[in-house]
C-alpha positions in Angstrom: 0.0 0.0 0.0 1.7 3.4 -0.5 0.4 6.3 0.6 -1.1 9.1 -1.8 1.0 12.1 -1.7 -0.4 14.5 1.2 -1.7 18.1 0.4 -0.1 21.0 1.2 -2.8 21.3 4.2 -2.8 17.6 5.4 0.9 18.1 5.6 0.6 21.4 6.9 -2.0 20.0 9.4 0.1 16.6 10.8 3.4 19.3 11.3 1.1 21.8 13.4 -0.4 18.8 15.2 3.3 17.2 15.8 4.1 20.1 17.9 0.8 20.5 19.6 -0.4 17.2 20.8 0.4 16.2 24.0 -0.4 12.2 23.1 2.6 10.5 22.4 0.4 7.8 20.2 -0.8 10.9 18.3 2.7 12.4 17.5 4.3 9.0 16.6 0.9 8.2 14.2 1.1 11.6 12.6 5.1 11.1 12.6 4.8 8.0 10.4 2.0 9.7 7.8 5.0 12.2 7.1 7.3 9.8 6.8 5.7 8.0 4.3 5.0 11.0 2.2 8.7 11.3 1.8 9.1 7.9 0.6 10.3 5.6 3.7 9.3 1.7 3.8 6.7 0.1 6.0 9.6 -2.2 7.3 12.0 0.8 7.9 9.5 2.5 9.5 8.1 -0.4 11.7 11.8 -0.8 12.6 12.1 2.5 13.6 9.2 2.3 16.3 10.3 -0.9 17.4 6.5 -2.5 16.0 5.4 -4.4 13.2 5.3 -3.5 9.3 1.2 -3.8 9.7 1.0 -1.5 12.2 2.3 1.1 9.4 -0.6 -0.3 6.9 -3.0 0.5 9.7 -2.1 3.8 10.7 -1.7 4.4 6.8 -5.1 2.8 6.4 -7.0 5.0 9.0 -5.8 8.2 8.0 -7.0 7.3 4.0 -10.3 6.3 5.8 -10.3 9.9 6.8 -9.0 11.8 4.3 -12.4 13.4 3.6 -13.7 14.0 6.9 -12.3 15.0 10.3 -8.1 14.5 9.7 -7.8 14.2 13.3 -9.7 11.1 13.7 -7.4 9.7 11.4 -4.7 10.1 13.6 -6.2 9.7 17.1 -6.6 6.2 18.4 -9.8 4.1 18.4 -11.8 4.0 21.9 -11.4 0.2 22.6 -14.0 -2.1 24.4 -13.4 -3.9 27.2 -13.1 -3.2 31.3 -12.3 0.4 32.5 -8.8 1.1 33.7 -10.6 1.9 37.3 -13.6 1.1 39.0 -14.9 4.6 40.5 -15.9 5.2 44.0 -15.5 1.4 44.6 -11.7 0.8 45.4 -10.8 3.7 48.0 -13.6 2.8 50.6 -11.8 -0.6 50.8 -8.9 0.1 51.3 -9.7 3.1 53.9 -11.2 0.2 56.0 -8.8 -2.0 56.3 -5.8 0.0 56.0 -5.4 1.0 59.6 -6.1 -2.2 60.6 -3.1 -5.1 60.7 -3.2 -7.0 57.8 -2.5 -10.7 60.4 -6.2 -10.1 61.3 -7.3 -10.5 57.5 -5.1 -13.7 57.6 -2.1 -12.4 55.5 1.4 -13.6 57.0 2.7 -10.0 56.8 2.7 -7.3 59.8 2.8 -4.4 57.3 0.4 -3.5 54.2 2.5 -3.8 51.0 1.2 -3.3 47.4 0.7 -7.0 46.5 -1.7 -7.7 49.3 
């Protein structure tokens, strides 16, 4: 797949948005989009970030998905399914209970709280 040459504004836009963002995932994305306009290989590239010659088609892929519409989606990562990173209001209550208290009584075999338990 090679990527179509990029307008003066798409290029204009992934420079402007390489000094602005303040995503790392969004930076190295738009990074590669400019990169590939000047010519580099999927596998140079991929080698570069340390990931995988698809991962270039992808990011490649998306942002000719978008071309048309909103450039930023093209660039910004997919919200993803699956369990939330916390579980609000739930947690901290816990762990105010019990943390006072000495962990022997819980039946742990430590006199201290530590992360792991």
């Amino acid at each position: 797949m090679t990527l179509v040459a990029l307008s003066p504004e798409e290029r204009t836009f992934l420079e402007q948005l390489m000094t602005s963002t303040p995503h790392a995932q969004v930076l190295r994305r738009a990074q590669v989009l400019l990169w590939r306009a000047d010519g580099e290989s999927p596998p140079a590239l991929a080698q570069r970030l340390r990931g995988t010659r698809q991962t270039v088609y992808n990011w490649s892929r998306r942002f000719e998905h978008h071309r048309t519409g909103d450039l930023l989606q093209g660039v910004t990562p997919s919200v993803r399914s699956g369990r939330p990173r916390t579980v609000h209001g739930v947690i901290d209550p816990l762990i105010a209970q019990v943390i006072d208290g000495d962990p022997r009584a819980l039946g742990y075999r430590s006199t201290v709280w530590t992360a792991s338990l």
